[in-house]
VEXPALUM-199678 format. One line per 10 residues: number of its first residue (from 0); their letters; for each residue x, y, z of N, C-alpha, C, O. Coordinates in nm, 3 decimals, decimal comma. Layout:
BEGIN
NUM = A = X/Y/Z/X/Y/Z/X/Y/Z/X/Y/Z | ...
REM end
This chain:
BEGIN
0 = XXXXXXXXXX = 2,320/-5,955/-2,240/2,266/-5,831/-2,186/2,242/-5,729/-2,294/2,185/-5,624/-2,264 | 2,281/-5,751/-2,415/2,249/-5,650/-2,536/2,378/-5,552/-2,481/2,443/-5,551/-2,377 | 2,382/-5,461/-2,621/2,446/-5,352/-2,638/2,386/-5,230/-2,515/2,276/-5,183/-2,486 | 2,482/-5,220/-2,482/2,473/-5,070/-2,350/2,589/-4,986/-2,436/2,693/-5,008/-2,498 | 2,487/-4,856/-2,390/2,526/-4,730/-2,416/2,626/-4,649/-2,338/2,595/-4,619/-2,222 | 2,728/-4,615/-2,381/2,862/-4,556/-2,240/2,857/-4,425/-2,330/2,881/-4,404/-2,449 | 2,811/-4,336/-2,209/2,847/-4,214/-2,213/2,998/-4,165/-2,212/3,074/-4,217/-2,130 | 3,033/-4,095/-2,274/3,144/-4,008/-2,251/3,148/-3,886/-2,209/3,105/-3,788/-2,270 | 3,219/-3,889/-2,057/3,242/-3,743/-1,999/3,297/-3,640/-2,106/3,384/-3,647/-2,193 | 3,194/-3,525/-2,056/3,226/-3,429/-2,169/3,374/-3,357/-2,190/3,423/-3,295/-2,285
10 = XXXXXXXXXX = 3,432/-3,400/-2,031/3,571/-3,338/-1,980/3,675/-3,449/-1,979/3,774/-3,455/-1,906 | 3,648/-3,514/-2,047/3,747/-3,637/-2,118/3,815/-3,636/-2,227/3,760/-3,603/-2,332 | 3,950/-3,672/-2,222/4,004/-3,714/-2,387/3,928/-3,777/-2,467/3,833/-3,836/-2,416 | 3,944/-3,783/-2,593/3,867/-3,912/-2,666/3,969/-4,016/-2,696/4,071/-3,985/-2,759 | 3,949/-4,137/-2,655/4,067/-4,221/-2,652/4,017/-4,372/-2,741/3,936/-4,452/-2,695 | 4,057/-4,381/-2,821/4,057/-4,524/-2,880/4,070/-4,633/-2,825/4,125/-4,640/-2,715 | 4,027/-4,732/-2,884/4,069/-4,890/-2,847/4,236/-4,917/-2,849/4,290/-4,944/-2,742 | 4,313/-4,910/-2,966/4,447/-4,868/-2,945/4,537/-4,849/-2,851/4,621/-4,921/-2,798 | 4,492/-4,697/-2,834/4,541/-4,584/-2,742/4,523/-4,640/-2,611/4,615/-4,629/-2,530 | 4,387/-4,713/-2,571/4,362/-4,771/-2,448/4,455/-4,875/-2,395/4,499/-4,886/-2,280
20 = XXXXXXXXXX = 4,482/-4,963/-2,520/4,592/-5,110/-2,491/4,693/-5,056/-2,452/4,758/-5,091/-2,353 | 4,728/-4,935/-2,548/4,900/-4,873/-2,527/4,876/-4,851/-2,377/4,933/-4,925/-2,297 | 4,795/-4,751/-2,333/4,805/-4,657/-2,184/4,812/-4,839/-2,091/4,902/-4,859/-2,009 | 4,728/-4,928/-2,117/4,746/-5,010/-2,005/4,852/-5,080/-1,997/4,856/-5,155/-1,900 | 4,945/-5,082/-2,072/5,072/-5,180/-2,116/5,179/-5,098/-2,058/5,270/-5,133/-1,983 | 5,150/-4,976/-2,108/5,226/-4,833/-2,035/5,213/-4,866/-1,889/5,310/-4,915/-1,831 | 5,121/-4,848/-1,837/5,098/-4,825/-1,681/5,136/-4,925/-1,621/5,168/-4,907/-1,503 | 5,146/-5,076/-1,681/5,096/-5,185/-1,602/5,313/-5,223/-1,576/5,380/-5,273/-1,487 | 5,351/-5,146/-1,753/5,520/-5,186/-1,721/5,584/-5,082/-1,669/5,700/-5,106/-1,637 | 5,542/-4,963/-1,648/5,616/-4,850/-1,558/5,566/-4,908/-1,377/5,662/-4,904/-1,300
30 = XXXXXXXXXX = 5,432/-4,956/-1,313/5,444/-4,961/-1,203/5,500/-5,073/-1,163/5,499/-5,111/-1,045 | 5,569/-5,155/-1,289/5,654/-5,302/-1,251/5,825/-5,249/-1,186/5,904/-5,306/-1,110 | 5,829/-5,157/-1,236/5,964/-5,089/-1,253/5,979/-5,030/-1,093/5,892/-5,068/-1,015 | 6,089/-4,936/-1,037/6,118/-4,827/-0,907/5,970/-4,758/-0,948/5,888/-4,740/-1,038 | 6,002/-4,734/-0,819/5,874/-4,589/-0,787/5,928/-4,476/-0,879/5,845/-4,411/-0,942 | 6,105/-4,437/-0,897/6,094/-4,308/-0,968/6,078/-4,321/-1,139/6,080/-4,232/-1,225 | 6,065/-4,441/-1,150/6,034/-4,498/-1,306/5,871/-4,512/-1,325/5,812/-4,505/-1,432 | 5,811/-4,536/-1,189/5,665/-4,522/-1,226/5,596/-4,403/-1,259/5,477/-4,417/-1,288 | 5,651/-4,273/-1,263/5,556/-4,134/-1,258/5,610/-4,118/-1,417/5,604/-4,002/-1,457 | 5,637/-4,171/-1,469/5,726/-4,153/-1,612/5,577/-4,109/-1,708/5,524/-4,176/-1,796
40 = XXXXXXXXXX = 5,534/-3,971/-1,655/5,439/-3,936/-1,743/5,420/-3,900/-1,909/5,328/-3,837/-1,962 | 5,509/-3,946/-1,957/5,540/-3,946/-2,062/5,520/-4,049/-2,147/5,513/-4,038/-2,269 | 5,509/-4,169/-2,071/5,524/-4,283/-2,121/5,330/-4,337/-2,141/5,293/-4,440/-2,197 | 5,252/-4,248/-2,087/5,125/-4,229/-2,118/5,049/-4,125/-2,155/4,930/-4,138/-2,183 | 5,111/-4,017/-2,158/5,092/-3,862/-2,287/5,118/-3,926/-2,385/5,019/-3,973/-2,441 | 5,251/-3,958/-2,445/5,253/-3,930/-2,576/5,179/-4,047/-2,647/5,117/-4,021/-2,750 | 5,182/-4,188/-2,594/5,049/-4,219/-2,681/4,924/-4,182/-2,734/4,878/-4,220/-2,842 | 4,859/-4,085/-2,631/4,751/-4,059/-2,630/4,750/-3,908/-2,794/4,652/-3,855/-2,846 | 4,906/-3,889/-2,827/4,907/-3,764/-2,909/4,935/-3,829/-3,034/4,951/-3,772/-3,141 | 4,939/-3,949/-3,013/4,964/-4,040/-3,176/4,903/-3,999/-3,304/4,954/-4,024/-3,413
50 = XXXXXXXXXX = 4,763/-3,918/-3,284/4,681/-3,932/-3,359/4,695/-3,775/-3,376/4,634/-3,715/-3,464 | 4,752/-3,733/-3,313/4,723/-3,556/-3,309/4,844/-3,490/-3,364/4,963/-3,504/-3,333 | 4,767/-3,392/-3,481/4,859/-3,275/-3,516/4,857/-3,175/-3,535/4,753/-3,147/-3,595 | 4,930/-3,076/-3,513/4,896/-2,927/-3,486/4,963/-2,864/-3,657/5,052/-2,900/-3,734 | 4,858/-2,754/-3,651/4,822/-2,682/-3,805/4,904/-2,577/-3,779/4,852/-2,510/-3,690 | 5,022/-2,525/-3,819/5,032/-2,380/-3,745/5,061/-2,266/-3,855/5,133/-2,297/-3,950 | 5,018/-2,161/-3,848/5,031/-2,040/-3,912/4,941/-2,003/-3,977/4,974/-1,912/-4,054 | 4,794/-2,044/-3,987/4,649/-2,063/-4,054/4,577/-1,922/-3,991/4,532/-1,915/-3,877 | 4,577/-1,832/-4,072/4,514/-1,652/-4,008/4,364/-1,717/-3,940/4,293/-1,800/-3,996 | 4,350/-1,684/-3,866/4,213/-1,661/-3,786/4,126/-1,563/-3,821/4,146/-1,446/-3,855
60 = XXXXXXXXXX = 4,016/-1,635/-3,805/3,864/-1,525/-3,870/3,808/-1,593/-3,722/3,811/-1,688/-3,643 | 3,748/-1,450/-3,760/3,632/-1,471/-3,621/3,461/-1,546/-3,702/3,402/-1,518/-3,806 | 3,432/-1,643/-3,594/3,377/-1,733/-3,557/3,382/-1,810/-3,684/3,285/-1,811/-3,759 | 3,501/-1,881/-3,713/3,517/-1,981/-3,851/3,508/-2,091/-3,764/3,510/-2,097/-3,641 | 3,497/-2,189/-3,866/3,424/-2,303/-3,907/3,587/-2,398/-3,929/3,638/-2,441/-4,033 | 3,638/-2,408/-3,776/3,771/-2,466/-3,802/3,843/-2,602/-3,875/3,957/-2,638/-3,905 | 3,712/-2,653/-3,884/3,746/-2,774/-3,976/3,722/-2,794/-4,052/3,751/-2,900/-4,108 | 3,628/-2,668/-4,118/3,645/-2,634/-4,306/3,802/-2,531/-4,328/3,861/-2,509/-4,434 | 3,837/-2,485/-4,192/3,957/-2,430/-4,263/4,078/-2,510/-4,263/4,169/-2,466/-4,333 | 4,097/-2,610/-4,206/4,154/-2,719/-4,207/4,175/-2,800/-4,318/4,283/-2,824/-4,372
70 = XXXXXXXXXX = 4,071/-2,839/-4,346/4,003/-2,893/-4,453/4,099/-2,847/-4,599/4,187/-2,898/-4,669 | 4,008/-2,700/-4,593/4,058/-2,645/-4,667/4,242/-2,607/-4,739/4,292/-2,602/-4,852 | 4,292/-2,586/-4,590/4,464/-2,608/-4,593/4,518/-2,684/-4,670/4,584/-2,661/-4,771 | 4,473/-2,826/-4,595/4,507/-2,922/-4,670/4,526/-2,998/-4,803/4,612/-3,064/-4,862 | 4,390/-2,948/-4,822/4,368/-2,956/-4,966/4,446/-2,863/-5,043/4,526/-2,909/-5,125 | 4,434/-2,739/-5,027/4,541/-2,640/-5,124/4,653/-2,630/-5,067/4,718/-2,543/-5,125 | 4,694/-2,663/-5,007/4,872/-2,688/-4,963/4,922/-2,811/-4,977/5,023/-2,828/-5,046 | 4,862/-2,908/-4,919/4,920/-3,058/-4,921/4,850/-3,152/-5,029/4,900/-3,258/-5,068 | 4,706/-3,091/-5,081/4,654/-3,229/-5,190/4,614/-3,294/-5,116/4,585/-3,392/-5,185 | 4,571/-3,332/-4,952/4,518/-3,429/-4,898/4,334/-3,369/-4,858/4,295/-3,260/-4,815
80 = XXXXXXXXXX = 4,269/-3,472/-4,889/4,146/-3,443/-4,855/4,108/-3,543/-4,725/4,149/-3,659/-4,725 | 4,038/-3,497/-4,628/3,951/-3,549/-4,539/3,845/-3,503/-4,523/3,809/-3,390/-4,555 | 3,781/-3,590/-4,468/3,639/-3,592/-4,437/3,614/-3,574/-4,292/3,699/-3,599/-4,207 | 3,499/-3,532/-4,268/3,425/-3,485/-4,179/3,415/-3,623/-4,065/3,435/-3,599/-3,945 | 3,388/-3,746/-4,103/3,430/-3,825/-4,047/3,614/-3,913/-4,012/3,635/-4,016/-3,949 | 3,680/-3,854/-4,058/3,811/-3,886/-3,996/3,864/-3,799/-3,899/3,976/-3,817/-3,853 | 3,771/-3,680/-3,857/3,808/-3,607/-3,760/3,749/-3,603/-3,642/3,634/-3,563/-3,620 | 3,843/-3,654/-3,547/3,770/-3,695/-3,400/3,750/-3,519/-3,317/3,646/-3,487/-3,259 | 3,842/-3,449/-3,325/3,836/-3,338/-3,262/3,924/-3,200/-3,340/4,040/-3,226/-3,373 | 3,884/-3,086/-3,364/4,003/-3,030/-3,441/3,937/-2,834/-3,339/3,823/-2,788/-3,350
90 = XXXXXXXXXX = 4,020/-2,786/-3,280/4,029/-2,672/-3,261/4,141/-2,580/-3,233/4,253/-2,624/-3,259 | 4,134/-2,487/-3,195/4,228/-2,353/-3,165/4,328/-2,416/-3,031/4,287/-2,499/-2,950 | 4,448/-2,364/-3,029/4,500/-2,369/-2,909/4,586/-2,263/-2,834/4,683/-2,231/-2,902 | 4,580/-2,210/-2,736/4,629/-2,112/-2,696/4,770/-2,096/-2,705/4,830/-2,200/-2,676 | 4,878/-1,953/-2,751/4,957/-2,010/-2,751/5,017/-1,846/-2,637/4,948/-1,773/-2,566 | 5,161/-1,844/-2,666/5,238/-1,726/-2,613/5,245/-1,642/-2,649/5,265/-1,534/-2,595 | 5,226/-1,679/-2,796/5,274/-1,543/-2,899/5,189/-1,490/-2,940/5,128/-1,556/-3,025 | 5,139/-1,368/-2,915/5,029/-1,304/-2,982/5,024/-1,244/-3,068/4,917/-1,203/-3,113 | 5,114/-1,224/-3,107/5,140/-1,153/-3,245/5,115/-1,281/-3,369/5,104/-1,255/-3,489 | 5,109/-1,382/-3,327/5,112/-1,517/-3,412/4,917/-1,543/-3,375/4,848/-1,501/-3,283
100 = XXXXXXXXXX = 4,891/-1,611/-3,469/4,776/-1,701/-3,453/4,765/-1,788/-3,381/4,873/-1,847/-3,371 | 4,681/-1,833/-3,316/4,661/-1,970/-3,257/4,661/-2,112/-3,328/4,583/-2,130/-3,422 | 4,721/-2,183/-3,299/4,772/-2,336/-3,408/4,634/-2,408/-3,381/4,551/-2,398/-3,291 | 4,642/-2,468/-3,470/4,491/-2,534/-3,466/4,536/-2,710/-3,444/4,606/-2,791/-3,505 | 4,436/-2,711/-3,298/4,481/-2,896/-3,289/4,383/-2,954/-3,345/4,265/-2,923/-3,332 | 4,450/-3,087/-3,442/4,372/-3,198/-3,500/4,374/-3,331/-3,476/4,466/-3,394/-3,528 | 4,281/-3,400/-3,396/4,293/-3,491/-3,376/4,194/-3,620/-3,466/4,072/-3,631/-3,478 | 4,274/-3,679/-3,502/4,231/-3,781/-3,645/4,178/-3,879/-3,597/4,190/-3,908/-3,478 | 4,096/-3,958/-3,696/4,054/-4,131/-3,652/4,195/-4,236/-3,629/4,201/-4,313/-3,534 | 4,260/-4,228/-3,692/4,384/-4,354/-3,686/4,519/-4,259/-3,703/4,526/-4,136/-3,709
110 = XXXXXXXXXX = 4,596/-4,333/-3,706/4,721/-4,328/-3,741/4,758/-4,319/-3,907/4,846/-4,247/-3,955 | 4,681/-4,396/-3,971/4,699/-4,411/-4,113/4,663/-4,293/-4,155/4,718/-4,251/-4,257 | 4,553/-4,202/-4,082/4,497/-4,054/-4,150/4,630/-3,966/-4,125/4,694/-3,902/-4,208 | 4,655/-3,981/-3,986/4,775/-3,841/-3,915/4,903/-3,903/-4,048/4,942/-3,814/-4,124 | 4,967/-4,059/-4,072/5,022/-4,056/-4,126/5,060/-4,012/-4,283/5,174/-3,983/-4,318 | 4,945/-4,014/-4,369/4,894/-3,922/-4,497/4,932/-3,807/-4,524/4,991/-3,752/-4,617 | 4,868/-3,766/-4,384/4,888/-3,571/-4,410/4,991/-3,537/-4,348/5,020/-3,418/-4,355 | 5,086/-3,634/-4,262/5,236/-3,582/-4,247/5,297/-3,571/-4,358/5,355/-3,472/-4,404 | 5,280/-3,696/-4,410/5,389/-3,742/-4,532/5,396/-3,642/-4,645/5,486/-3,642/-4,729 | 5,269/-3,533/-4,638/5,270/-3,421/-4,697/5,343/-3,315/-4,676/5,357/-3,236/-4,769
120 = XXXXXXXXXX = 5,412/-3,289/-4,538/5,454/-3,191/-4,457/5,510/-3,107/-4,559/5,469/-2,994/-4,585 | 5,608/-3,168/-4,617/5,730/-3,120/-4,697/5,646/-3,046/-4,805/5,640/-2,925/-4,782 | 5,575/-3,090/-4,923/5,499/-2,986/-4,988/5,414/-2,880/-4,902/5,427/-2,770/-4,956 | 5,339/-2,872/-4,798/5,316/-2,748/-4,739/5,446/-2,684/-4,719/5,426/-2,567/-4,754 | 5,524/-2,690/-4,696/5,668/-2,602/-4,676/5,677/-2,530/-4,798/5,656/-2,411/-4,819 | 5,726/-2,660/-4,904/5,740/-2,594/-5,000/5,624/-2,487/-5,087/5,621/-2,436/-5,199 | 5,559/-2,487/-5,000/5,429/-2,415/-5,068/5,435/-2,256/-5,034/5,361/-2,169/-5,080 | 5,541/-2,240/-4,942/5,555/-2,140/-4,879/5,428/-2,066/-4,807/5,316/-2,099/-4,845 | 5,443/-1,970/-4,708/5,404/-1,888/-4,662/5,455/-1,974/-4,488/5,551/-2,050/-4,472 | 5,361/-1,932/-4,389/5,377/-1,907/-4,260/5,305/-2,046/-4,196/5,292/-2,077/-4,077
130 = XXXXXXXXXX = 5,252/-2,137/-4,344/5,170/-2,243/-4,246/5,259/-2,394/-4,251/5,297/-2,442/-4,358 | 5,278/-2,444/-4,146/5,332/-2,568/-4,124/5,271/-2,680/-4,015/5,226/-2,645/-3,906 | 5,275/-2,843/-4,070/5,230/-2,949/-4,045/5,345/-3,016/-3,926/5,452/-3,071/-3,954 | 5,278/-2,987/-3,763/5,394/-3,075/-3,678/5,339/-3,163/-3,573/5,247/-3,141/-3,494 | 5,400/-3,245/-3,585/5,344/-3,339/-3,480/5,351/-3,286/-3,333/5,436/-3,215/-3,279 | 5,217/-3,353/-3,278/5,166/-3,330/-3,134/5,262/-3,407/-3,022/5,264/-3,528/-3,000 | 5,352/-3,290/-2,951/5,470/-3,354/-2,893/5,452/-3,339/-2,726/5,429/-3,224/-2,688 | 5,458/-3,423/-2,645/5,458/-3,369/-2,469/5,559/-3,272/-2,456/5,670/-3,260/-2,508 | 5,498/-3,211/-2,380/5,629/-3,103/-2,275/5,778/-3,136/-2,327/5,846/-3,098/-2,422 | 5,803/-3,249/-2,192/5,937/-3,338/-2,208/5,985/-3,344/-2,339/6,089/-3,292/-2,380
140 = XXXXXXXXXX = 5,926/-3,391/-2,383/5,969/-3,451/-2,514/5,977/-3,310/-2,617/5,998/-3,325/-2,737 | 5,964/-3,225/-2,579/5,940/-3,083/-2,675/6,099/-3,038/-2,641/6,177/-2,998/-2,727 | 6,132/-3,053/-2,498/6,223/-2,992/-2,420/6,361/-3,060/-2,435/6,478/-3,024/-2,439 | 6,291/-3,177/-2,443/6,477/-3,276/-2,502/6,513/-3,248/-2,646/6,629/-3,242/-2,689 | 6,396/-3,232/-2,721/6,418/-3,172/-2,864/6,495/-3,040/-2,891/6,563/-3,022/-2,992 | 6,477/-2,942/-2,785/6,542/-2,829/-2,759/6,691/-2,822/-2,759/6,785/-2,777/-2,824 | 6,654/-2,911/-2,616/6,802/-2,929/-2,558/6,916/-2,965/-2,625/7,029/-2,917/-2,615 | 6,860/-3,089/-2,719/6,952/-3,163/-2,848/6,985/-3,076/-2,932/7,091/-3,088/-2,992 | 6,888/-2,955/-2,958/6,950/-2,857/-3,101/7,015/-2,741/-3,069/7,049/-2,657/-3,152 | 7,045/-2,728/-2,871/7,136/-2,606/-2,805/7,268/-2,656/-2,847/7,359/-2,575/-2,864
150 = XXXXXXXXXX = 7,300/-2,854/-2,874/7,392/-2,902/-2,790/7,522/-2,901/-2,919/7,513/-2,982/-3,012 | 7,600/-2,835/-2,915/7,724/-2,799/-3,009/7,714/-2,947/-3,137/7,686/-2,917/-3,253 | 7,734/-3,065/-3,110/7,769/-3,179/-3,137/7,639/-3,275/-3,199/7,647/-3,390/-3,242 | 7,507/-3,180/-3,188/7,391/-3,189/-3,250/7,363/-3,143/-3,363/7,359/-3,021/-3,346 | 7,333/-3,174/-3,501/7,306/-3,123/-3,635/7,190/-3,107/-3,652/7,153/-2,996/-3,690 | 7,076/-3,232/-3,626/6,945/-3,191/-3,616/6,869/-3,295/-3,481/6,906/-3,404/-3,438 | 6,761/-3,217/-3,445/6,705/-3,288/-3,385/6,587/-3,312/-3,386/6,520/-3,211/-3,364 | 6,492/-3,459/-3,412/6,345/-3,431/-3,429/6,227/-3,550/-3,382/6,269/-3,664/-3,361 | 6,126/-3,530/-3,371/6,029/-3,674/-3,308/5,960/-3,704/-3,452/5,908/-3,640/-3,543 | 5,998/-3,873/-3,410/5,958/-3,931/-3,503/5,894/-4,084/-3,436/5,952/-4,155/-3,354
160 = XXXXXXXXXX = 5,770/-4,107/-3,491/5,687/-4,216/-3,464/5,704/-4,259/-3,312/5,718/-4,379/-3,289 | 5,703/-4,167/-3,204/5,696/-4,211/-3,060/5,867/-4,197/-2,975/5,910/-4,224/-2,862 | 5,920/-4,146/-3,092/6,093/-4,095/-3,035/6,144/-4,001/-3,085/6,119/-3,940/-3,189 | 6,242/-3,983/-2,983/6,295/-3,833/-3,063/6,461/-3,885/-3,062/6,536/-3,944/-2,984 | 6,469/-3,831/-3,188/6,655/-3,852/-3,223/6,758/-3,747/-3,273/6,753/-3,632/-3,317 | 6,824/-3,812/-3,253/6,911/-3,683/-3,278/7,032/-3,699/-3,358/7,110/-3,780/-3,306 | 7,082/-3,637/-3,494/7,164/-3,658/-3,553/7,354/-3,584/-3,518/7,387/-3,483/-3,457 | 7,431/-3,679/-3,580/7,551/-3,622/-3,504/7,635/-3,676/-3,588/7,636/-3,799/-3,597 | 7,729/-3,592/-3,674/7,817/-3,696/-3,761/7,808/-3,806/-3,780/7,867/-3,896/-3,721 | 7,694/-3,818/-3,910/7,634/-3,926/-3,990/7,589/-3,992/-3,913/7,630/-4,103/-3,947
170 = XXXXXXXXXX = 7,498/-4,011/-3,781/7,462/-4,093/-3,713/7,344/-4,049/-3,623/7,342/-3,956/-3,543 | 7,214/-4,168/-3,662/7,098/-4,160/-3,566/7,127/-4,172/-3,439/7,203/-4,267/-3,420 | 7,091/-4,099/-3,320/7,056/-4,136/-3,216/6,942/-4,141/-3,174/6,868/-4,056/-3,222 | 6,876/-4,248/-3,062/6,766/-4,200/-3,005/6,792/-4,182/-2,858/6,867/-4,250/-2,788 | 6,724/-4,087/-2,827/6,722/-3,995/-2,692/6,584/-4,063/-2,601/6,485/-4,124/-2,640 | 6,632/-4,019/-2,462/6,553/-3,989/-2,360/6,534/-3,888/-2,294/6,635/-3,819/-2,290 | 6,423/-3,834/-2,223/6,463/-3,716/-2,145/6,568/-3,741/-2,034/6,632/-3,640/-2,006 | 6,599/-3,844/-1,970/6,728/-3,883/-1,909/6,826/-3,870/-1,924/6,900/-3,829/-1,835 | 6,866/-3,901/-2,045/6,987/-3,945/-2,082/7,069/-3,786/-2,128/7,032/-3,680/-2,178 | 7,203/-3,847/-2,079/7,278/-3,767/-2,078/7,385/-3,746/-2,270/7,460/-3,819/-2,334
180 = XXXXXXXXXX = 7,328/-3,611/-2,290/7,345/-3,617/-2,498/7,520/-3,678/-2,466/7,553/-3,796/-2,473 | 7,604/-3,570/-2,435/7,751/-3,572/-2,420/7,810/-3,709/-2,417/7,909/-3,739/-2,484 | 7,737/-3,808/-2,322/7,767/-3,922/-2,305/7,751/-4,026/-2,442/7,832/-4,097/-2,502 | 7,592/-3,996/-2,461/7,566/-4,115/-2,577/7,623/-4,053/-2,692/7,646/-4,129/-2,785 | 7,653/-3,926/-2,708/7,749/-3,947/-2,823/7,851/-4,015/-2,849/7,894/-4,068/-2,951 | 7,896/-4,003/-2,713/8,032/-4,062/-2,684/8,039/-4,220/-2,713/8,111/-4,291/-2,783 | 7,958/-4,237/-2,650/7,938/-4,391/-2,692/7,934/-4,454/-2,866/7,973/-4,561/-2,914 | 7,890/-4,372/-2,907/7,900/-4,380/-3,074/7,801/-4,529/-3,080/7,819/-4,594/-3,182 | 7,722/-4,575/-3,002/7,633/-4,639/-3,069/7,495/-4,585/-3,118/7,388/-4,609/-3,062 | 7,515/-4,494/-3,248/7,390/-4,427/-3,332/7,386/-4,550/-3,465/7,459/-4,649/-3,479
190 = XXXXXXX = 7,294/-4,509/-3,535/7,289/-4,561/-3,626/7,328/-4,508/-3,744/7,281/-4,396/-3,764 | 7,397/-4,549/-3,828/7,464/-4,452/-3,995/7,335/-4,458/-4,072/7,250/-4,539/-4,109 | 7,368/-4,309/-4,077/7,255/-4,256/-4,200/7,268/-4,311/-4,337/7,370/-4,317/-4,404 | 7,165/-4,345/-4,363/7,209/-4,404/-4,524/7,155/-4,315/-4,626/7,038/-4,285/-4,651 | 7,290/-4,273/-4,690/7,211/-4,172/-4,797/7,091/-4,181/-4,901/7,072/-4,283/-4,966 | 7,037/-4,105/-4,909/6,933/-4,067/-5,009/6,931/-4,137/-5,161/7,015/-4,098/-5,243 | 6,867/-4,207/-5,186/6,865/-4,245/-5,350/6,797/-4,167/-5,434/6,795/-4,193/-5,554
REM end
């Protein structure tokens, strides 16, 4: 039948081949599960944010050109260059604080791009000022991150590659929004941190 042309709704995510396998593997093993294990909306957000990361503390100009200032960041803070083609989507996002700028969302071609300009994070820090590199996190998953760094017996807490963990006298944990922190500490099955070389 030859190559056909598929439109994309303009009011659509942009979703990869990837991203697509994950969401159906997602959907197909949450509605295998209870009904209250099937709404586990989480378990098909955060794939879809794999690729996405938010810019934050970048001053706003009126009517800029957000992915030359992006661009630009990067390059003089982190040393990473991209191109015009590794960027699937990159704009402003509303936030609470108005006294703050709006964080700028970027959404990349792969994983290998978002992974590059993380691995930079740490020199934008050290670069000082107000701008920082964080990964695109769901609700939930923003909120268990919280919760873990209220919780006395928590040292740090953070998402990493599709989980969030939490450290506790020398020891990884990984979390759910379920799960109860008090308990799995208790349990002491984390993993030992292995120091730094």
């Amino acid at each position: 039948m030859g190559n056909r042309c598929r439109l994309r709704p303009a009011w659509g995510p942009v979703v990869t081949a990837s991203q697509n396998a994950i969401l159906k593997n997602a959907l197909v093993e949450s509605c295998t599960k209870p009904p209250s294990v099937c709404l586990n909306k989480d378990a098909i957000d955060q794939p879809l944010k794999e690729i996405d990361l938010t810019v934050c503390g970048v001053k706003e100009e009126v009517n800029e050109n957000t992915l030359a200032v992006v661009q630009s960041v990067l390059k003089d803070k982190a040393g990473v260059n991209i191109e015009k083609e590794d960027v699937i989507a990159v704009h402003r996002i509303p936030t609470k604080h108005r006294d703050q700028p709006q964080p700028i969302l970027l959404k990349v071609k792969n994983s290998e791009i978002k992974s590059k300009i993380m691995r930079k994070r740490s020199d934008v820090k050290k670069a000082g000022g107000s701008i920082k590199l964080v990964d695109d996190v769901t609700e939930r998953n923003t909120t268990l991150i919280n919760s873990l760094l209220r919780h006395e017996q928590i040292e740090a807490a953070f998402y990493y590659n599709g989980s969030v963990y939490g450290i506790s006298e020398g020891k990884r944990y990984t979390f759910n929004i379920e799960d109860d922190i008090t308990s799995k500490l208790r349990s002491g099955k984390g993993r030992p941190i292995r120091p730094r070389r």
